[in-house]
N, C-alpha and C positions, 0 to 999 in steps of 0.2 A: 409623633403626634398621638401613639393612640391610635385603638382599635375605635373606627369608622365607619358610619354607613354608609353604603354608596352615594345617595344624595348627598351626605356633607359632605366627602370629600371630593367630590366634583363642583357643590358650592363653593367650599374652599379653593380649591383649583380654578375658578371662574372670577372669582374676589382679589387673584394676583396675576391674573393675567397669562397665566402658565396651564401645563399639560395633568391630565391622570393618566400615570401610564404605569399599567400591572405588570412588575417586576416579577414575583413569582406566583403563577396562578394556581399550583396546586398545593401548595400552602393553605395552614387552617388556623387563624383567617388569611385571604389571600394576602398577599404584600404587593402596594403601590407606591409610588412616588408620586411628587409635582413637582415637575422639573418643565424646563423648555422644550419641548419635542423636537425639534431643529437642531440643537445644541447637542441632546442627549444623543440623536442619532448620529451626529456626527463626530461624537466621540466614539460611540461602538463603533461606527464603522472604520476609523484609523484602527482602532484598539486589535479588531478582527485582520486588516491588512498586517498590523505589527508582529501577529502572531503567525503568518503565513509568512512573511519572512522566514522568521526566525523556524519556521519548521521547516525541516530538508525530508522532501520526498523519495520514496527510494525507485530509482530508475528498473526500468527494465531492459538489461543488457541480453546483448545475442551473443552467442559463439556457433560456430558453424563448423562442421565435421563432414569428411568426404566419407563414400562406404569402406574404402580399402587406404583407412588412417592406419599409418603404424603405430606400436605401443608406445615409441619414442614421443611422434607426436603428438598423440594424445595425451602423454603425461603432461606435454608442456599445454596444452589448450587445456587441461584441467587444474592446473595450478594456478591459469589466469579465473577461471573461473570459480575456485577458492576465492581470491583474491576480492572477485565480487560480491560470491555471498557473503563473506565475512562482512564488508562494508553492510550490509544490511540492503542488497539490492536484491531484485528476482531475475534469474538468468533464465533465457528463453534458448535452449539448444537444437539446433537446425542439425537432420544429418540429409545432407542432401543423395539423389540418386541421379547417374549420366546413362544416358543410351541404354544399356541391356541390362543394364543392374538392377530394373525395375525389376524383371524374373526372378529376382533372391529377394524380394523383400524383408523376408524373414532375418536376414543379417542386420538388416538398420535395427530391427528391434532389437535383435540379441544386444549389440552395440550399447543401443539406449540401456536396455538393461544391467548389462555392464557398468556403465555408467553410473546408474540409481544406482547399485551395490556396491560400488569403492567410494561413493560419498558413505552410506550406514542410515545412521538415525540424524545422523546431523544434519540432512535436508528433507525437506517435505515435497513434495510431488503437488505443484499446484493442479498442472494438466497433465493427465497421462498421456504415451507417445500414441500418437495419430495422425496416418499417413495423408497429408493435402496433396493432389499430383505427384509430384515429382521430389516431393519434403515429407520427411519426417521429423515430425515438432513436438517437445514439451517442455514443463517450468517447471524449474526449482527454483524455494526458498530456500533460505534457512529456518531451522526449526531452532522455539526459543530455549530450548534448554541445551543444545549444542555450546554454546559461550560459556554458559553456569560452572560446565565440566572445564573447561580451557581456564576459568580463571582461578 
């Protein structure tokens, strides 16, 4: 239609029975429509469910580590955990402590450390390790340019 004063085109809008509703307001001049307000919203609003389908969130998986893991086992808990970042999820790694182990805490970290350093660059550290009671916890991503190199 044509750049619009606001009078007319809420005249106009008024003359069909229908809505003025500003599409993009920082736009120069702004951009509106006249549509059915009812109608339009309820086309955005399937449009925004159709798209929350179709997007897959990425979960945030646990794996869980004793203090006195051997290296066997933890290869294998760190291969499933591979397995998750790759997917594109964030893994949350528990090393938990029993009865007297708390005295050494210093080992969960080293562990954790461990850990961060046979990933590389290819994870990112969302949360660094930080002892809650009796857990010691943190996240890793993947970081985006890890995939770049692999493909």
């Amino acid at each position: 239609m044509g750049v619009l004063t606001r009078r007319e085109a809420l005249d106009l809008a008024a003359s069909h029975e229908l809505d003025l509703v500003e599409i993009s307001p920082n736009a120069d001049p702004p951009v509106a429509k006249i549509v059915d307000w009812g109608k339009y919203n309820y086309q955005r609003t399937k449009q925004l469910q159709k798209q929350k389908r179709g997007a897959k969130s990425p979960e945030l998986k646990q794996m869980r580590f004793g203090l006195k893991i051997g290296d066997h086992d933890l290869d294998v808990k760190l291969k499933k955990v591979t397995g998750f970042l790759e997917a594109g999820h964030k893994v949350k790694i528990t090393v938990f402590y029993r009865g007297r182990e708390m005295a050494h805490r210093d080992i969960g970290f080293k562990l954790a450390d461990k850990v961060i350093e046979r990933y590389g660059d290819s994870v990112v550290v969302d949360q660094k390790p930080q002892l809650n009671g009796k857990q010691l916890t943190f996240v890793l991503r993947s970081s985006g340019h890890a995939k770049t190199e692999d493909a």
